[in-house]
Each structure stands twice: as C-alpha cells, then as structure tokens.
C-alpha positions in Angstrom: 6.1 82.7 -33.2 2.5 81.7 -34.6 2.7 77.6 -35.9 0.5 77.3 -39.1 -2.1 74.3 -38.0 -2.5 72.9 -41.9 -5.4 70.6 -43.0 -3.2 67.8 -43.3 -2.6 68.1 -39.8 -6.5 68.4 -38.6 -7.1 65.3 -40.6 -4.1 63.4 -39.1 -5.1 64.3 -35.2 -9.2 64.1 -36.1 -8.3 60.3 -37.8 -6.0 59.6 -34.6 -9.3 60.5 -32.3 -11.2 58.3 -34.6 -9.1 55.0 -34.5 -8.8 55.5 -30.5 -12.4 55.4 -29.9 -12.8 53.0 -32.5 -10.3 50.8 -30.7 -12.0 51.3 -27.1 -15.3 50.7 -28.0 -14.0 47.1 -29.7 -12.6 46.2 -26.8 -15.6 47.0 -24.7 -17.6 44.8 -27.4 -15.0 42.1 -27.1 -15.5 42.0 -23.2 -19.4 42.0 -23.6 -19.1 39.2 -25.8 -16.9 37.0 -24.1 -18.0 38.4 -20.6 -14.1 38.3 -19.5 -12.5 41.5 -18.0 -9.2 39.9 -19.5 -8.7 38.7 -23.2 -4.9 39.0 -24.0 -2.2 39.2 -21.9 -1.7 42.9 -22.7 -5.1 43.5 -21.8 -3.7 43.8 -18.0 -0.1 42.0 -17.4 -0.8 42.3 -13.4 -4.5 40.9 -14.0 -3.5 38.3 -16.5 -0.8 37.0 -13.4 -3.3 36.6 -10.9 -5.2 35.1 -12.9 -2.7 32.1 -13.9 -1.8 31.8 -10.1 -5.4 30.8 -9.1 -6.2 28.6 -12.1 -2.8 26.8 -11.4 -4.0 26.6 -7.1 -7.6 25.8 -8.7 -6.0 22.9 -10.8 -3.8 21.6 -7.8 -7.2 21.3 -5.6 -9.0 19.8 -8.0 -6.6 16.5 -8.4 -6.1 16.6 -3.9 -9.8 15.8 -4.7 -9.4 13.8 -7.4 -6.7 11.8 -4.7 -8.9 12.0 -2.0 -11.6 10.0 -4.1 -9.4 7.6 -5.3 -8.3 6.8 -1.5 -11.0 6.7 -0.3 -12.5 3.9 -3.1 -9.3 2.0 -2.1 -10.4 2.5 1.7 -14.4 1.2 1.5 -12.9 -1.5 -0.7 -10.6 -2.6 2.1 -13.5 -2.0 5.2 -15.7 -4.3 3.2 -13.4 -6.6 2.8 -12.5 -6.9 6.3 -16.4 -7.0 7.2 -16.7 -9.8 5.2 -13.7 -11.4 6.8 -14.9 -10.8 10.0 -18.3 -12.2 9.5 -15.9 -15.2 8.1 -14.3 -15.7 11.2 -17.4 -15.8 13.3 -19.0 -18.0 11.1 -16.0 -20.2 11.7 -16.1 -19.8 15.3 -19.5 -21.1 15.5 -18.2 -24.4 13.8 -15.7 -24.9 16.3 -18.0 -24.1 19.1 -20.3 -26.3 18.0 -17.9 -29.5 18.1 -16.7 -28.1 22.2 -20.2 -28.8 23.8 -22.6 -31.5 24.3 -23.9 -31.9 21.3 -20.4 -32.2 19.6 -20.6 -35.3 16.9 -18.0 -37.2 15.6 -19.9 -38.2 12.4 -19.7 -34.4 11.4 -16.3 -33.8 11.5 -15.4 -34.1 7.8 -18.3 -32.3 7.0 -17.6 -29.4 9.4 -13.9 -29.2 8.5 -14.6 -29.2 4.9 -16.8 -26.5 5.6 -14.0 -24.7 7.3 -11.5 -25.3 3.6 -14.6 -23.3 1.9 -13.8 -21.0 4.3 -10.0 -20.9 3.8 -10.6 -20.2 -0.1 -13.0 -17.6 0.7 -10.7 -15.5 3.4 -8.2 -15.6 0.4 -9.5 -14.7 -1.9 -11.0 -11.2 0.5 -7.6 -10.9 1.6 -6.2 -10.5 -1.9 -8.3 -8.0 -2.5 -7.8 -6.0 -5.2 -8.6 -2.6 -7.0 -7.9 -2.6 -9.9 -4.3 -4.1 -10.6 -3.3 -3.2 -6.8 -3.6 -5.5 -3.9 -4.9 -3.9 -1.1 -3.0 -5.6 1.9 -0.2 -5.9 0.4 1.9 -3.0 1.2 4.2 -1.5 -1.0 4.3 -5.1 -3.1 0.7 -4.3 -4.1 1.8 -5.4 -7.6 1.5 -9.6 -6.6 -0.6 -11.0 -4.2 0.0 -10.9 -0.7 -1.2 -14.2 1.0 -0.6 -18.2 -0.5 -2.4 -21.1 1.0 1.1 -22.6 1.6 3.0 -21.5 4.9 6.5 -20.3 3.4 9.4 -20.8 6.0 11.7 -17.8 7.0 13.9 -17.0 4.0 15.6 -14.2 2.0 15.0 -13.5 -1.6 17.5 -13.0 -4.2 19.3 -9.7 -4.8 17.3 -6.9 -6.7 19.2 -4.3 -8.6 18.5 -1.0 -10.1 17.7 -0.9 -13.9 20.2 2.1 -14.0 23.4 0.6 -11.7 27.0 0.7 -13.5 28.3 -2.1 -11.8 28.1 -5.6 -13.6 29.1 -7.6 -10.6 27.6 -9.9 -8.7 26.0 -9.8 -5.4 24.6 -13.1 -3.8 22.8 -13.0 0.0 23.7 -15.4 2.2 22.6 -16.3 5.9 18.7 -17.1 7.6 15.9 -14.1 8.3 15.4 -13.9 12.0 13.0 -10.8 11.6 9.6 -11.5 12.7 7.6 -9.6 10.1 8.8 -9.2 6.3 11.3 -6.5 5.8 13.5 -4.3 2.7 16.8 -4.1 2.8 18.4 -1.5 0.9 22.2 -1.0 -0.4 23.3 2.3 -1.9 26.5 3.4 -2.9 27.5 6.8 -2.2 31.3 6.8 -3.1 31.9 4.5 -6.8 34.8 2.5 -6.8 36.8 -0.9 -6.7 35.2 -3.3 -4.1 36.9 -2.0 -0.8 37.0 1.3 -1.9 33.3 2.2 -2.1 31.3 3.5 0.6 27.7 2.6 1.1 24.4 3.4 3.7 21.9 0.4 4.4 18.3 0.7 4.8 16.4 -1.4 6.7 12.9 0.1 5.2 13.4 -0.2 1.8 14.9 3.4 1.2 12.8 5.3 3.6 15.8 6.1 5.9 19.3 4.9 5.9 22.1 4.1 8.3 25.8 5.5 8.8 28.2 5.5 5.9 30.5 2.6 5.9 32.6 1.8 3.2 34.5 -1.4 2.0 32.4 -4.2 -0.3 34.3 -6.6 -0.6 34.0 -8.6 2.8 30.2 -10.3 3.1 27.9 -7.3 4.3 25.7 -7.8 7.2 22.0 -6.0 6.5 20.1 -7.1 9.6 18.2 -9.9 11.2 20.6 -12.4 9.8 20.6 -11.6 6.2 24.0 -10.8 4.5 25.1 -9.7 0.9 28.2 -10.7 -0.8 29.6 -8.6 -3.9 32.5 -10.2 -6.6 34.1 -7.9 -8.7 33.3 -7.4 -12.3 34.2 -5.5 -15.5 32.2 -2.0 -13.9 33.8 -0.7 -10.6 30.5 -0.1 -7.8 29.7 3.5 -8.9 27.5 6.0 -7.1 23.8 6.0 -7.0 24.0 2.0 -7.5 21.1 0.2 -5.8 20.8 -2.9 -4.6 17.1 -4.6 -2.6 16.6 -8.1 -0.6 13.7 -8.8 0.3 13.0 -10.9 4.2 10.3 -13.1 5.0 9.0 -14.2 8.1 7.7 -17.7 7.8 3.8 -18.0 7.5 1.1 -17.2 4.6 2.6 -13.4 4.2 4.6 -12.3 0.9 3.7 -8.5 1.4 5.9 -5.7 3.5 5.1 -3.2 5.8 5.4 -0.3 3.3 2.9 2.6 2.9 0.9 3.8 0.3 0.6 7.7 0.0 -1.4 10.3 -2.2 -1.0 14.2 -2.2 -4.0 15.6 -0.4 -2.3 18.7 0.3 0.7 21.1 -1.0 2.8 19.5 1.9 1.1 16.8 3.3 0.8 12.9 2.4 -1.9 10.6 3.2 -1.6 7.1 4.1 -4.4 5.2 2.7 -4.0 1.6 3.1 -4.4 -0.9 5.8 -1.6 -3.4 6.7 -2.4 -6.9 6.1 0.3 -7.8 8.5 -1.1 -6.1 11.5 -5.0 -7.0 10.0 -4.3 -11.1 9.5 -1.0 -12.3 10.5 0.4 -13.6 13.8 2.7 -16.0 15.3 2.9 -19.5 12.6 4.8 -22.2 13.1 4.6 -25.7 10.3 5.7 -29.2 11.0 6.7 -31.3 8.0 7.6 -34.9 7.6 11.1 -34.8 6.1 11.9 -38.7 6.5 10.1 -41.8 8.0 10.4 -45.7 8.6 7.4 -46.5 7.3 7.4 -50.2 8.6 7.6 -49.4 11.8 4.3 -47.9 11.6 2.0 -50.4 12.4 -1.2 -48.5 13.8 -3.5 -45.9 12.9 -3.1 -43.4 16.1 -3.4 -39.4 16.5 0.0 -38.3 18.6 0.0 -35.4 19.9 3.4 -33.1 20.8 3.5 -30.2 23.0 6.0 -27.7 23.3 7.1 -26.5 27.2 9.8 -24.7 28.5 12.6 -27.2 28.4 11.6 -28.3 24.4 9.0 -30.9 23.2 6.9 -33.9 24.9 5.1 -36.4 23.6 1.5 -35.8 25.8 -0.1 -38.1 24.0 0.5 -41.9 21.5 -2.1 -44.3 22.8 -1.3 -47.0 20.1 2.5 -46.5 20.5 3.3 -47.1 24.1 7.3 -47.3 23.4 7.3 -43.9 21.4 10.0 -41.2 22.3 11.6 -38.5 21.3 15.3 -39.6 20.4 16.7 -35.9 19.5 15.2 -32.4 19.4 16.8 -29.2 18.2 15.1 -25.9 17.2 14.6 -27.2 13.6 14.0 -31.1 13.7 12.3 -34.0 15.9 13.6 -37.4 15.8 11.3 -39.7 17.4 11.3 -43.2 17.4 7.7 -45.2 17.1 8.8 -48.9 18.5 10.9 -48.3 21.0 14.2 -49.3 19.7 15.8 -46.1 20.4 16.6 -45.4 17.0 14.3 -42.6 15.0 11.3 -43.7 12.5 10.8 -40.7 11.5 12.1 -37.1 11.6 10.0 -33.9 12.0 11.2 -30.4 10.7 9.7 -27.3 12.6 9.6 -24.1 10.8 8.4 -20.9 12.3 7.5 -19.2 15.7 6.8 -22.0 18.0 5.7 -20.4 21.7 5.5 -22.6 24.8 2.2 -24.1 24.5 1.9 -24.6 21.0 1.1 -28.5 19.9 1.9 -30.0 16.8 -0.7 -32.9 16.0 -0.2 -35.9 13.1 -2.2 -39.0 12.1 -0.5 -42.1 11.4 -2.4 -44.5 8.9 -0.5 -48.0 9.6 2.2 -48.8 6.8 2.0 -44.9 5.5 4.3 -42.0 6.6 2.5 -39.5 9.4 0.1 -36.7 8.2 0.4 -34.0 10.4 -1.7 -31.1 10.8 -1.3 -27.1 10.4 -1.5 -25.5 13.7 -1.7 -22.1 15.3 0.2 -21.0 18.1 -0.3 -19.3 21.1 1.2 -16.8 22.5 0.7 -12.7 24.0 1.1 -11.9 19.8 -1.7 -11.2 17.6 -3.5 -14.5 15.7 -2.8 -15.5 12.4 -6.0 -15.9 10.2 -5.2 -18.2 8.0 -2.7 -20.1 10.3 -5.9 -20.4 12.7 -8.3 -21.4 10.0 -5.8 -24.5 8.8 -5.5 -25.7 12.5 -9.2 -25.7 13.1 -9.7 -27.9 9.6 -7.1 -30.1 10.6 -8.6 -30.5 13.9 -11.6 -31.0 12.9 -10.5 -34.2 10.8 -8.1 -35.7 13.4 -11.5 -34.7 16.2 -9.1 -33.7 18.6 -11.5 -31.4 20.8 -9.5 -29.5 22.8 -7.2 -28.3 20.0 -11.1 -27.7 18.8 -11.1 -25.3 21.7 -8.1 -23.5 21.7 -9.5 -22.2 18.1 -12.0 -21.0 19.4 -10.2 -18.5 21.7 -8.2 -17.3 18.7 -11.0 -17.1 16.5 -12.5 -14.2 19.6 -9.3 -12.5 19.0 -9.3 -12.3 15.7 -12.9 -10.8 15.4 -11.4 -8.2 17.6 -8.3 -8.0 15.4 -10.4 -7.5 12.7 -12.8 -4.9 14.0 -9.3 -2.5 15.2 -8.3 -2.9 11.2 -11.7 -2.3 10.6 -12.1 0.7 12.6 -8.6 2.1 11.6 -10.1 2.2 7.7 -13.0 3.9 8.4 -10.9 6.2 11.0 -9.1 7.3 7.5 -12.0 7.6 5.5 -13.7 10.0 8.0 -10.2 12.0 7.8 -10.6 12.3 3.9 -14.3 13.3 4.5 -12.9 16.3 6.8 -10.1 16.8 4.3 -12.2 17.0 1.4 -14.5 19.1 2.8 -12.0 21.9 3.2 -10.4 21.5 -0.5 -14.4 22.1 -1.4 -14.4 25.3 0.6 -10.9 26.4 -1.1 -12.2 25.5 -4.4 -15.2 28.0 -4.2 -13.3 30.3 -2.6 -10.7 30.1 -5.3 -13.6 30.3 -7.9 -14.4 33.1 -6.7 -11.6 35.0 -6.4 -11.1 33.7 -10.0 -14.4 35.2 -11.5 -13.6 38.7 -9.5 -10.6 38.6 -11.7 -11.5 37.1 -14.5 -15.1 38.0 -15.3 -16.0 41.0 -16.5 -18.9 43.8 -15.1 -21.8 43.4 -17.6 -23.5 46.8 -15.8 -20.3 48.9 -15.5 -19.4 47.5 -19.3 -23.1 48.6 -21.1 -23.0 52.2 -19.6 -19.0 52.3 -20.7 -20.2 51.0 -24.4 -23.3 53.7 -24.7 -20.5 56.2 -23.0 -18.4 55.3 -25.9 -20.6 55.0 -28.7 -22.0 58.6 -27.7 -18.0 59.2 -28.0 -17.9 57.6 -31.3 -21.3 59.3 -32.9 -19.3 62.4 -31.6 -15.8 62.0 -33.6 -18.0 60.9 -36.7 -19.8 64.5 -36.9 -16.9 66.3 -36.2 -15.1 64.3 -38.7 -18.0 65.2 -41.6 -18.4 69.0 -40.1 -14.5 69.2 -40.7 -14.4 67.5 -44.4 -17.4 69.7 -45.3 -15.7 73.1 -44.5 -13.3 75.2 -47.2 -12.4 78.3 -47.1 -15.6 79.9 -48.2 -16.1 79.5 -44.5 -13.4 81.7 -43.5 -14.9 84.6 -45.4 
C-alpha cells in the first residue's frame, strides 16, 4: 500500500530541516562569540561536570596560595623581629663586657644601666610583635600580648567555660602550678548528669588530645602539675559537650602557651607557621621580693649578696653588717636578721626556678627597706631574655661586676638562642617557597586542563559555521524551489 506524501507534509519536514540548521548554526555563532565549547549545562552534561570539578580544585589552590602568602608575611615578620632582637642582645652584651675589663668605670654605671632599660622597652615591644591584631609569639593566645615587664609568679587562672555549656554551676580551681612552661587544661563532659554521675576526659593541651574517661565531679578534680578544679551543683545537671579551660603559668615575663598556629596549604595537610616565644625568649626566672622589714635596724647603706648552693642559701657577702644571718629558709621565704639579735629584720619571698648557683642581690639605703635586684639564673636550661636583661640593669646600678659577668655568658647564649629561632623561621619560609612552587605548577596545569574543556576550537568552529551556512543557503533554495512548484509542474 502506496502512502499519499501531501504538501502539508513536505512543508512540515522542509520547515523541520530549516529550524535544525537554523538551531546549529546559532549555536556555532554563540560558541564563536563567547569562544566557550560549553554555554549551558545541556550544551554537554559530561563536559559541563568536568568542568565544575576543576574550577572548584582551581579555587581550592588558589586560597593554599592565598594561605601560603599570608604565612609567610607572618613568618618574615617574626625573622625580623628576632634579627632585631638579636642585634639587641649583642648590643647589650657589649655593655656588660665593657664594665668586666680594665677599663670598667664606676662613674658609668647609671648611665650604662639606663641604657640597658632602653633596651628592656625595646625587646618588648619586638617581642609583642604583631600583625595585624595577632601577636606573633604568643601561641594560640595571639589575641593579648605575650610578654609584661613584671615577672608574674606561678599561678592558675580562673575557670573558662564554653559559651554553649548547660550547666550553671560553679567550678572554682584550687592548688599551685608546678609546670615549668604555661599549659591548657581542658574538661569535657561526655556523659551529662548529676555531679557524681557524669563522666569526663582531661586534656592537658588545651583540647588537642585527651586522657581516659573517668567519671564522678563532685570530689575536687586533679588536672596536672598541681592544679585542681572543683564543681558545686546548680540548677543545670553537667550535660554533654560541656567545656570547661584553666589556664597555668610558669612564673617569669610569659602569658602565652605553647599552642600552634596552622593554615591549609594542602587538601590534607596543615602548616605550622609560627615561632614559639617560649622556646625563642624564655628560660629559667626566679624574683625576690621584700614582703616585710625592720627598717630601724637598717642602719647602713651596703650591697648583700645571697647565693643559693646545694644545702639552701648563704649569705657570701654583707660588708657593713658583720652580725647578719639567715634566721629561717624555706623554698618560698628568707628570714634574715641584719644586727645580730637572732630575730629577723626582714623577710624575703622567692618566686620562681631558683638553680644552685643563682644569687639574689639587694641594696640597703640606711633607715629604708632593701631594694633588691631582678636576677637570672643559671642553669643547663635555656636563658630568659628579659629575665637576663633586668639582672644586667640591676647590676649595673648596684656595680657588682661579677654578676656583670655572669650576664655576659647568658647574653652568648641567647644570641645563639636566638639565631636557632631565627633559623627555624626562615626553615618554614623556605618550606612555603617549595610548597608554593608546586600549587603554581598545579594551578597551570589545572588551567589548562580547564581551557581544553572549556574553550572552544576557533579553526574547527569557522570551517563547521561555513559547513553550516553552505547547509543553511541549501534548505533556503530548496525551501523557495518547493513553494514555487504547483501542479502545472506535474504535467
């Protein structure tokens, strides 16, 4: 059986032919135009995937570099900070060799030490270095400034709790840091509940890692080093997820932690990008204070020196207070008595890390209670900076030489504690270089991949636009042959 093919139907397929070449050859233009191979998602689903995966791996290497920049600001920030430091510290050392030799003189002593305070203020001020709103020694506290002009004894803060906690208790901390650099402590409850019912994990790095589940909260809570934490009950049981912080200090100049700051260089790796201000400018410190004194018994102006040996303190040297002794000693406290009556004048409180060694000297004016000096101590430790710098001003004024000397030696080891911190910084800085380097190489690699995908072939699309428009011209005169014929034609 023969199928009539009507005219209705010839128009129909030749308009059909028509709008599909029209539609090719459009999207040929739009490609020219735009010079993309992909326009729309329906252009190519498969292309249109690819091409989302390596803008979004594009976009991730772009802000590791973006990282890596930032790091490495904060990194030649901190290297010419400690370069300045360090060129502090020999300048310092140059003082205090100047007053061990020959040509040592008296006369220049206020002078020198007051050169060694501008000193002080300057090493400060480099050591609270900032960028920006961060401090760059201070660890993960990088929000207040690390170092104070004021030696701070061993202590514990107060309790810190999360803004999101349930329970509306108390906790107070009790007991003395021991720890001999500043430390987090961390107190999370895993299992809510009445006081002895919860169970809880400590950390001892401020969250980093945590200990063994233990469980029961309502006897005092030992955290480490000496520091405890005491809950009461209140109206909200303990309930999981609750967080509580205490913060220990070591005595000395240091308020910052050990805590690390870390940037996304990579999809699985973390860079560590600042330097310690611990391990750069702290050390052994040790402070004695004048807590009470009989100032009548003081009746000459003398410079007494104690030294610490094995067996506790000596008096090594009172010229203008034959009859001195020491009446009592502990750990904390010296009771020593000027006249010779047996009975204390005036009490000394030690704070700190005291090594054998160490020496504690004080001025008495006559009728005034004792001044006594900052000093530094000794010991197979690093040196503390600023510790160091005090001792060799308060040497200076008192002109006791050989304590002169011994600052010297420290000073020597600091400019080599300075140059490892020193070092270390630029260590990291050379790592970014190398890391960066390869994120540039991935990033034109990925570029392009990108542009293969992306862009479109101006050759291969020109000779597929004259193909087409050859193609068009063609469905146009068939078109007007068709229209023109009637059935004359047929005859």
């Amino acid at each position: 059986m023969m199928n009539r093919v009507t005219e209705g139907m010839k128009f129909s397929l030749l308009q059909e032919s028509v709008n599909n070449h029209q539609t090719k050859l459009g999207k040929v233009e739009e490609q020219i135009a735009t010079q993309k191979a992909v326009n729309r998602p329906s252009d190519d689903p498969v292309g249109v995937k690819n091409i989302l995966d390596l803008r979004s791996a594009k976009a991730a290497v772009m802000q590791y570099e973006a990282s890596l920049t930032s790091a490495d600001l904060s990194l030649s920030i901190a290297e010419t900070a400690l370069a300045s430091l360090r060129g502090l510290v020999a300048e310092a050392k140059t003082i205090a060799a100047s007053q061990c030799g020959a040509g040592a003189s008296p006369e220049n002593t206020e002078t020198l030490a007051a050169s060694v305070k501008i000193l002080i203020d300057e090493a400060l001020s480099l050591m609270n270095t900032r960028q920006e709103d961060m401090y760059l020694f201070a660890g993960s506290r990088s929000e207040t400034p690390p170092f104070s002009a004021a030696y701070q004894p061993a202590h514990a803060g107060a309790v810190q709790t999360a803004a999101t906690n349930v329970f509306n208790g108390t906790a107070t901390v009790g007991g003395q840091f021991s720890g001999d650099r500043n430390r987090t402590y961390a107190l999370k409850i895993i299992e809510g509940g009445a006081l002895a019912d919860a169970a809880y994990r400590i950390s001892a790095d401020g969250g980093q890692t945590w200990g063994n589940l233990q469980s029961d909260l309502s006897l005092p809570i030992s955290l480490g080093d000496g520091i405890s934490m005491t809950f009461s009950a209140g109206t909200e049981d303990a309930a999981a997820g609750d967080l509580f912080y205490v913060d220990g200090f070591a005595g000395g100049y240091y308020s910052g932690n050990d805590g690390e700051l870390t940037m996304q260089v990579a999809k699985s790796t973390r860079f560590v990008y600042n330097v310690s201000g611990f391990d750069a400018f702290c050390g052994p410190t040790a402070l004695a204070t004048v807590e009470a004194g009989q100032e009548s018994s003081l009746s000459v102006d003398d410079t007494v020196v104690l030294t610490r040996t094995s067996g506790g303190w000596s008096l090594t040297a009172h010229p203008g207070y034959p009859g001195m002794a020491i009446v009592s000693q502990s750990a904390t406290a010296l009771n020593i008595d000027a006249d010779g009556d047996s009975v204390a004048d005036f009490i000394l409180s030690l704070s700190g890390e005291w090594t054998e060694g160490s020496t504690a000297t004080f001025a008495i004016t006559a009728g005034a209670a004792p001044a006594l000096g900052r000093v530094s101590v000794a010991g197979t430790k690093k040196v503390d900076l600023l510790g160091t710098l005090w001792a060799l001003q308060d040497s200076l004024k008192t002109n006791n030489i050989r304590l002169v000397g011994e600052q010297v030696e420290r000073l020597e080891a600091l400019e080599t504690q300075l140059l490892q911190s020193e070092t270390l910084a630029g260590a990291k800085r050379e790592s970014l270089k190398i890391t960066g380097g390869s994120h540039q190489t991935m990033k034109l690699q990925l570029t392009n991949r990108l542009d293969d995908v992306e862009t479109a072939d101006l050759t291969r699309l020109i000779l597929d636009f004259q193909m087409r428009q050859i193609a068009m011209e063609a469905s146009y005169n068939m078109a007007a042959k068709i229209s023109q014929m009637t059935i004359l034609d047929y005859i």
